[in-house]
TORLUMKE-910715 format. One record per atom (N, C-alpha, C): x, y, z. Coordinates in steps of 0.001 Angstrom, whole numbers, padded with zeros to 6 digits, always signed. Atoms other than C-alpha are relative to their C-alpha. Last residue first. Example, Ala and Ser with C-alpha at 12.3 -4.5 7.8 and 13.67 -1.06 7.14 Angstrom:
BEGIN
-000820-001190-000060
+013670-001060+007140
-000770+001090+000730
+000890-001190+000000
+012300-004500+007800
+000900+001200+000000
//
This chain:
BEGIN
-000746-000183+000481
+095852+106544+112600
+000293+001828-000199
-000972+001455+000018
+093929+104718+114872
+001538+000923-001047
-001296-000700-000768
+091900+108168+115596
+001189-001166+000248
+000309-000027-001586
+088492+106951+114846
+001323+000587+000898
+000856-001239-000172
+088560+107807+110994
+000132-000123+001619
-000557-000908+000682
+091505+105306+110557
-000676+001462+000590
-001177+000144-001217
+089793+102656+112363
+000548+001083+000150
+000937-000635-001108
+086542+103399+110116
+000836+000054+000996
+000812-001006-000352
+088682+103416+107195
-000657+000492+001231
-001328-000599+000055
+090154+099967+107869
-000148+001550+000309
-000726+000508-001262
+087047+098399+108405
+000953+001214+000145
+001132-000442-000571
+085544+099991+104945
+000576-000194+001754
-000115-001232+000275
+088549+098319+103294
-000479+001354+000401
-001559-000091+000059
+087783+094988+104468
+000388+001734+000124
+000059-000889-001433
+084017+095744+103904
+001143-000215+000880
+000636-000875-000178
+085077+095962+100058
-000316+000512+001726
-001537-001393+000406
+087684+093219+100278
-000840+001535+000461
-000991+000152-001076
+084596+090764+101824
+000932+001017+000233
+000472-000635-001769
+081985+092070+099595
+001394+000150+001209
+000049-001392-000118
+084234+091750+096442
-000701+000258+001189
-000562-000293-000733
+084999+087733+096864
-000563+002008+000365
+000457+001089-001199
+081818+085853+095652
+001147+000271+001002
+001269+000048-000948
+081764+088505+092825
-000049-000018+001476
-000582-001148-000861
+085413+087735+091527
-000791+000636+001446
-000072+000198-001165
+084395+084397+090437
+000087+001245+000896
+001063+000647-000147
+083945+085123+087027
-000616-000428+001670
+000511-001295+000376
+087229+086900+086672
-001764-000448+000782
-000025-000430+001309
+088985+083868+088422
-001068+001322-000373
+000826-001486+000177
+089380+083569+091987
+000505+000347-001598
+000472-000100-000805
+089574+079865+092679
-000332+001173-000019
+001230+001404-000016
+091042+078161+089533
-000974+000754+001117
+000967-000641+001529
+093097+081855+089260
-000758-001163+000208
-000146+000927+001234
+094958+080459+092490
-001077+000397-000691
+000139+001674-000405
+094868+083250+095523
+000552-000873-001657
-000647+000927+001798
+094908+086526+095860
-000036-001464+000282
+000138+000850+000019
+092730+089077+098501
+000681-000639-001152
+000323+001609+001510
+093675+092396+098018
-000290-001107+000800
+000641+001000-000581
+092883+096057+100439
-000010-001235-000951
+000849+000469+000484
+094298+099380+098961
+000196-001714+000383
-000443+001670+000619
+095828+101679+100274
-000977-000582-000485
-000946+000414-001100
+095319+105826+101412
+000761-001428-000069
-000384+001508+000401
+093270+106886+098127
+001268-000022+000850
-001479+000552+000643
+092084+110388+098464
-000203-001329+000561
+000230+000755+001008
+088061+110886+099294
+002015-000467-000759
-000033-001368+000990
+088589+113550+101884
-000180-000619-001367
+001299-000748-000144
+087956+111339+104444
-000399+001281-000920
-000116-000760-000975
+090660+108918+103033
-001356+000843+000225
-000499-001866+000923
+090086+106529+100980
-000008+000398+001495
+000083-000783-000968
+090865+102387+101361
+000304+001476-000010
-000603-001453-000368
+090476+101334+097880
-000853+000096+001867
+000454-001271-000641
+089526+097448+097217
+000725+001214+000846
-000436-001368-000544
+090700+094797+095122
-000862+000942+000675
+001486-000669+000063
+089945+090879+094222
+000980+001145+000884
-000086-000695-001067
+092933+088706+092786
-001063+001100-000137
+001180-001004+000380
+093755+085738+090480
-000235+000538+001197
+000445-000974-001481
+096655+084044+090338
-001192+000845-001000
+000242+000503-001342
+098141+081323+087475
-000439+000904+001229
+000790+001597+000878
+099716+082884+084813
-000106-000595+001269
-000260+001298-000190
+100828+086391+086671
-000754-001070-000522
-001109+000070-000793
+100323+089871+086558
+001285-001446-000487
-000672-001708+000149
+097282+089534+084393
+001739+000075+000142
-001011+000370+001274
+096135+085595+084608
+000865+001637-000509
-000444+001519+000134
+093364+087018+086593
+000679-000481-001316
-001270+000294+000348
+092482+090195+087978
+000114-001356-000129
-000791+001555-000240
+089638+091974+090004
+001031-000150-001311
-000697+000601+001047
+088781+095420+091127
+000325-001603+000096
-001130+001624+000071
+086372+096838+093525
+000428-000280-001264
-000567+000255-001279
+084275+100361+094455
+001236-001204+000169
+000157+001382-000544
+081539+099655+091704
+000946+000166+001197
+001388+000016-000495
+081749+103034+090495
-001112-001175+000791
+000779-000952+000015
+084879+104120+089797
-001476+000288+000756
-000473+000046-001685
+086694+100859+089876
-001089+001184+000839
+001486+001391-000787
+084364+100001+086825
+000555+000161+001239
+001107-001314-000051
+086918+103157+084801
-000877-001126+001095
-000378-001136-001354
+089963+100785+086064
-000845+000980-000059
-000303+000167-001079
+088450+097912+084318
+000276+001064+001175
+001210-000254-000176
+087581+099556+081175
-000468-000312+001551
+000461-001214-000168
+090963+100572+080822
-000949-000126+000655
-000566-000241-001732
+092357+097017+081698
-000571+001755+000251
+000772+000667-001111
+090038+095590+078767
-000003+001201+001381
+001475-000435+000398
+091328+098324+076097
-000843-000767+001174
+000575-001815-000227
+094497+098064+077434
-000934+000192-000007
+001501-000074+000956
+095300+094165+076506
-000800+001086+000870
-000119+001106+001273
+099307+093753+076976
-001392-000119-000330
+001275+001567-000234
+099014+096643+079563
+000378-000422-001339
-001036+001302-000622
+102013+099255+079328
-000962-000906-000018
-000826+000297+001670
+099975+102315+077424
+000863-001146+000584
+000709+000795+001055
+097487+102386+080824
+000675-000755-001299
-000059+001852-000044
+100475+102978+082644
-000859-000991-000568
-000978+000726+000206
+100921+106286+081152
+000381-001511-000065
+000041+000203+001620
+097118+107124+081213
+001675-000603-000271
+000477+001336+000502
+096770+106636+084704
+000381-000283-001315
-000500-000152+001096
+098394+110110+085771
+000171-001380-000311
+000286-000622+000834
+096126+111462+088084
+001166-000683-001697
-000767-000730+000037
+095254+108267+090202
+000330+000976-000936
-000116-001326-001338
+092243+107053+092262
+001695+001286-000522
+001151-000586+000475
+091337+104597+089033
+000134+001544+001014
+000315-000902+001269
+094936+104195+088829
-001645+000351+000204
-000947-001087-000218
+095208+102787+092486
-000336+000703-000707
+000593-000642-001051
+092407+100338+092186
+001189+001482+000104
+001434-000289+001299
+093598+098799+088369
-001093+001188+001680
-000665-001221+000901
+097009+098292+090472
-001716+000989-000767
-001040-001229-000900
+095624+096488+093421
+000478+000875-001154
+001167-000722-000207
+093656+094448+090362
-000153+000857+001034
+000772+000085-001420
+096392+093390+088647
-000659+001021+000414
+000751+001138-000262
+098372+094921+085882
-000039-000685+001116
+001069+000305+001662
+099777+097872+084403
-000238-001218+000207
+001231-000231-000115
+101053+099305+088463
-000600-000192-001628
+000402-001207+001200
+103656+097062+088572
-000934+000469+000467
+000575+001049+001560
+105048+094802+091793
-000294+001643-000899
+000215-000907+000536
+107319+096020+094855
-000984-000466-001317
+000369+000263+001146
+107245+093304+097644
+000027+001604-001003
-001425-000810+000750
+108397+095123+100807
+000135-000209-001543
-000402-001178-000672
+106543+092611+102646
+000744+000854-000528
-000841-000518-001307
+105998+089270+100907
+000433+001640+000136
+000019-001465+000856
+103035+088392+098246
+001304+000630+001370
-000998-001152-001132
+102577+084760+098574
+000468+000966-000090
-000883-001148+000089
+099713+083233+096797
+000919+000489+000872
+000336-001914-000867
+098411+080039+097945
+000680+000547-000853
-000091-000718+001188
+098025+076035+097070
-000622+001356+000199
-001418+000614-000151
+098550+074341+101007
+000529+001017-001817
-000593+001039+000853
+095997+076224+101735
+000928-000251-000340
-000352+001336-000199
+096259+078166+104776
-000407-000822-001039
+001419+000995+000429
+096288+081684+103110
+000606-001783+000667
-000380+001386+001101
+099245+084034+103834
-001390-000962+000597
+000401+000874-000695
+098455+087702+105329
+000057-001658-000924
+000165+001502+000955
+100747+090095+103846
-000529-000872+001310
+000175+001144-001107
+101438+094054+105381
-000400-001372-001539
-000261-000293-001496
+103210+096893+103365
-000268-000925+000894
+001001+000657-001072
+102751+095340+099619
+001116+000096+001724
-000709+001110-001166
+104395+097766+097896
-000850-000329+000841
+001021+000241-001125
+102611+099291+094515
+001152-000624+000440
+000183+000965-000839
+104820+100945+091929
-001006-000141+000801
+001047+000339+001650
+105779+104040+089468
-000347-001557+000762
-000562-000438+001656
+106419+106237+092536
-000880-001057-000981
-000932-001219-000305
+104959+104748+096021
+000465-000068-001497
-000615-000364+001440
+101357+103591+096091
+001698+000592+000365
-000156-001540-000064
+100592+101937+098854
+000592-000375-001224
-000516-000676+000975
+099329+097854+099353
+000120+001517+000221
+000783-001208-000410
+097378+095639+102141
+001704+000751-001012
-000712-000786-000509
+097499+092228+101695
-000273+001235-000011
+000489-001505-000019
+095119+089166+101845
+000927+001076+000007
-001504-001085-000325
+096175+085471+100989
-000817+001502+000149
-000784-000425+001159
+092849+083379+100401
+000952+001140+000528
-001191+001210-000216
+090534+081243+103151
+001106+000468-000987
-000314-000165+001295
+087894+084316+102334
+000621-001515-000350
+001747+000201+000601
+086642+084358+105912
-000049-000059-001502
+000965+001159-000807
+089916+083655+107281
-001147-000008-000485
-000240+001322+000202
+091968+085843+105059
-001010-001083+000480
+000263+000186+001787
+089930+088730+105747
+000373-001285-000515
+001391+000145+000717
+089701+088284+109147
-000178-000142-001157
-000078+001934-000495
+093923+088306+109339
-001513-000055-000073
-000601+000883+000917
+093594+091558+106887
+000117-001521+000527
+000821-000328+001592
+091718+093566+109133
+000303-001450-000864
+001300+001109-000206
+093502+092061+112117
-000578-000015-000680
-000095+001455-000288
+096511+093711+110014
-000836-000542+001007
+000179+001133+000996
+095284+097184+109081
-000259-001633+000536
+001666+000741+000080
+095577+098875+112138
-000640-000611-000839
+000732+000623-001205
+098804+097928+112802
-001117+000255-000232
-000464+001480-000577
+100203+098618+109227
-001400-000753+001246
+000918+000599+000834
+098133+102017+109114
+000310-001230-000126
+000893+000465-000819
+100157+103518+112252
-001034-001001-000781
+001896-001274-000461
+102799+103991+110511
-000652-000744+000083
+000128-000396-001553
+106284+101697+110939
-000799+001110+000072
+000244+001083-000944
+106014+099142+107859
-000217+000578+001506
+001284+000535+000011
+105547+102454+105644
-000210-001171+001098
+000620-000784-000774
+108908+103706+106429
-001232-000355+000194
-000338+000143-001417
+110767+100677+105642
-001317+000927+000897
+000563+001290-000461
+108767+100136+102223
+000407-000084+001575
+001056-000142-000494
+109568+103624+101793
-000667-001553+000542
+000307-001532-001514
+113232+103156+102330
-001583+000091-000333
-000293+000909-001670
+113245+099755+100110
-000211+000760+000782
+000890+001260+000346
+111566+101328+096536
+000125-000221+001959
+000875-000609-000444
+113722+104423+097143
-001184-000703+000120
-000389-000033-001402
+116565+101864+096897
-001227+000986+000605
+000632+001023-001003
+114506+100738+093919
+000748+000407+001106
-000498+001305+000192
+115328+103972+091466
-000739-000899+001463
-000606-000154-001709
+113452+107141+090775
+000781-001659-000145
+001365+000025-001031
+113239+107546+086828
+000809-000188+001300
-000129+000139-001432
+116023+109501+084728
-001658-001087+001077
+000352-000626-001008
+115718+109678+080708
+000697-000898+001488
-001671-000780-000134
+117628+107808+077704
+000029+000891+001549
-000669-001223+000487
+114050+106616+076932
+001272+000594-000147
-000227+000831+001290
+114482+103001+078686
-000082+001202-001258
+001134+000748+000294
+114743+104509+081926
+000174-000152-001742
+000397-000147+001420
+118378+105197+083403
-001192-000431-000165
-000334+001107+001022
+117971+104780+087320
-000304+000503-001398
+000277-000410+001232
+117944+107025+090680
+000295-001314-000848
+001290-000785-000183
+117912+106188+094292
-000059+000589-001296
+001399+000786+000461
+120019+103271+093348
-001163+000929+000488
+000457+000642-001454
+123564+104826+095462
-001566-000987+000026
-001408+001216-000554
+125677+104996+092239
-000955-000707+000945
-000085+000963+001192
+122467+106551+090470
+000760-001078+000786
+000877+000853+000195
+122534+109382+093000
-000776-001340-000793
-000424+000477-001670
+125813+110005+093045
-001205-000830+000205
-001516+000976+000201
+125988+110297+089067
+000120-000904+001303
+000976+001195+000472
+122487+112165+089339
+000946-001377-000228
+000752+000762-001157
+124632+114790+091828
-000798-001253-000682
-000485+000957-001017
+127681+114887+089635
-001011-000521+001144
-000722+001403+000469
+125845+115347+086359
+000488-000449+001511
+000819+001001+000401
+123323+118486+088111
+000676-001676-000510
+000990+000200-001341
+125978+120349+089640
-000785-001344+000071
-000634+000475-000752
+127934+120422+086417
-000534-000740+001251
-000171+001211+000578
+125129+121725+084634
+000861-000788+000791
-001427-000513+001276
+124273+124499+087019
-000098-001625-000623
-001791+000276-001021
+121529+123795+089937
+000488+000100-001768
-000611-001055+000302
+117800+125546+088822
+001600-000154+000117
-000968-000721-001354
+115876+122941+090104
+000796+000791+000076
+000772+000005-001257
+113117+122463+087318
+000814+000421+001076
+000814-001569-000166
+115598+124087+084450
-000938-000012+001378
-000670-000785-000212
+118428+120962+085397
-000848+000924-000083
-000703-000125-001659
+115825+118217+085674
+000848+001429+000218
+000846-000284-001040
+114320+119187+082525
+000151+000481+001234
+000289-002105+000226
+117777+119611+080487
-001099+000072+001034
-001500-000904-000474
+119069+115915+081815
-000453+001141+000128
-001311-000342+001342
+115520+114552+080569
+000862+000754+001258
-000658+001597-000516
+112802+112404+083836
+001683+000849-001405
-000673-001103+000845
+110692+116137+084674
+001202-001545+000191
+000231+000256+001576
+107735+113632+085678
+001275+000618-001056
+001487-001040+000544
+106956+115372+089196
-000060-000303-001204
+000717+000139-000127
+109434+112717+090712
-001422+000764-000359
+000137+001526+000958
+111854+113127+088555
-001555-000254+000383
+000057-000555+001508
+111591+116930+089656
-000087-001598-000194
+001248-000617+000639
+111517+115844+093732
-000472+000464-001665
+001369+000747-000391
+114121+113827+093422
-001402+000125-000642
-000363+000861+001017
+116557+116588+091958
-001230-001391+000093
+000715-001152+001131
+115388+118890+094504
-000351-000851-001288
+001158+000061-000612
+116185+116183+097498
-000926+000820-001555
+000135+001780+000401
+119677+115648+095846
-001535-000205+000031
+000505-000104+001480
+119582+119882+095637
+000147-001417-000239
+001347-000276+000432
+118962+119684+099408
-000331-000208-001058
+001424+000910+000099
+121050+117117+100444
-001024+000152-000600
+000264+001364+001070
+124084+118632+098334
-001071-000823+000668
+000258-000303+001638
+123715+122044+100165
-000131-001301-000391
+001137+001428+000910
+123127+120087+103747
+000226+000950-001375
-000436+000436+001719
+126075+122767+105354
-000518-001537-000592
-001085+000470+000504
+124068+123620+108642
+000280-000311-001545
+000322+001422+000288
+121840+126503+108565
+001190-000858+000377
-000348+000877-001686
+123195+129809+109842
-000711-001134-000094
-001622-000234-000427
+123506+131036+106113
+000518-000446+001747
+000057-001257-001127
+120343+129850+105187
+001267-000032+000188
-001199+000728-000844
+121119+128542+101558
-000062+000351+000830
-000871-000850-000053
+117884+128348+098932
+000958-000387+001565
+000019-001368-000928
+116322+126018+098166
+000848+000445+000525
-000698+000397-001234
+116758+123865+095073
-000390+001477+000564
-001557-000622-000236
+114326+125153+092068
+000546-000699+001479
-000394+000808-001467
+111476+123037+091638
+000944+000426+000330
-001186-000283-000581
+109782+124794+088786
+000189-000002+001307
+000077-000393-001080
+106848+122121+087627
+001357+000889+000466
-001162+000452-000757
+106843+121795+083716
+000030+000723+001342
//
């Protein structure tokens, strides 16, 4: 268990006490500490302390009951990063990325981050067929299925949770170990009845996992079988991005 104690009070600070230990409180869900008692030993705030700030935070949707009895983060923290994300530099250099991609693919392309137990699609390029995927901006989807998700987990430490959420695990495992070493994920009928979708990790120079690069479309058109005839594209998609990234774009 991570101790996250609230920080302490400069005395010529201004009076943020309740931002910080809201911020403390955060931070602990967010490290996994999701029980009443957790939260309260990770940040060290009194019992009291602790009910009225998860009370406030709850009211306002940056927190939510999870189906345990526990705490997870809630969707208003969903919408503020989706804000923040639309205005770094990785957006803009993404998106010609992603309008090529579409075009040489003819299939929806977006560009994904991880935030908490989620992927948000940050940019969306829409496919001129008239039969498309549409994945809009701010979108939040799962990470136990699809092939943006099956790219994240292979880059992430605590896969195994969301592994236990797939409706056929044993596949989606083997899937997110093939991210590993092949570089691409695909997806079909997963998410969604009807879509199928090709993945690739944009890393950082240090090898972390910065987004990740989809193509989606109609499962008739990118089915498992098919995936192939898209993975170059996503792959030097992703590779693009990177090299923008590395050049001082971002």
């Amino acid at each position: 268990m991570r101790n996250q104690r609230a920080p302490e009070r400069n005395p010529r600070a201004p009076s943020v006490g309740a931002i910080d230990r809201s911020v403390a409180i955060l931070d602990a869900i967010a490290s996994g500490e999701s029980r009443f008692g957790e939260i309260r030993a990770a940040t060290g705030l009194a019992k009291a302390t602790t009910h009225r700030l998860l009370a406030s935070l709850a009211t306002h949707g940056f927190v939510a009951h999870d189906d345990a009895g526990g705490y997870r983060l809630g969707p208003a923290l969903l919408r503020l990063a989706a804000s923040a994300r639309r205005g770094v530099p990785l957006r803009a250099i993404a998106h010609p990325v992603l309008e090529r991609l579409s075009t040489e693919t003819g299939e929806s392309a977006q560009l994904y981050v991880r935030s908490g137990d989620a992927r948000i699609c940050v940019d969306s390029v829409e496919s001129e067929h008239e039969l498309r995927t549409i994945v809009p901006v701010g979108a939040a989807l799962p990470l136990w299925a699809g092939s943006a998700a099956k790219v994240i987990l292979a880059h992430a430490g605590d896969a195994e949770r969301f592994l236990r959420q797939s409706s056929e695990r044993a596949r989606f495992e083997r899937d997110v170990a093939a991210v590993r070493s092949r570089g691409w994920a695909s997806s079909a009928d997963e998410r969604q009845i009807g879509v199928g979708s090709v993945s690739a990790p944009v890393l950082a120079s240090d090898g972390g996992l910065v987004a990740v690069v989809s193509v989606s479309g109609p499962s008739s058109r990118l089915s498992r079988g098919a995936a192939r005839r898209y993975a170059g594209a996503v792959v030097e998609a992703a590779r693009s991005i990177e090299a923008a990234l590395d050049g001082g774009g971002g």
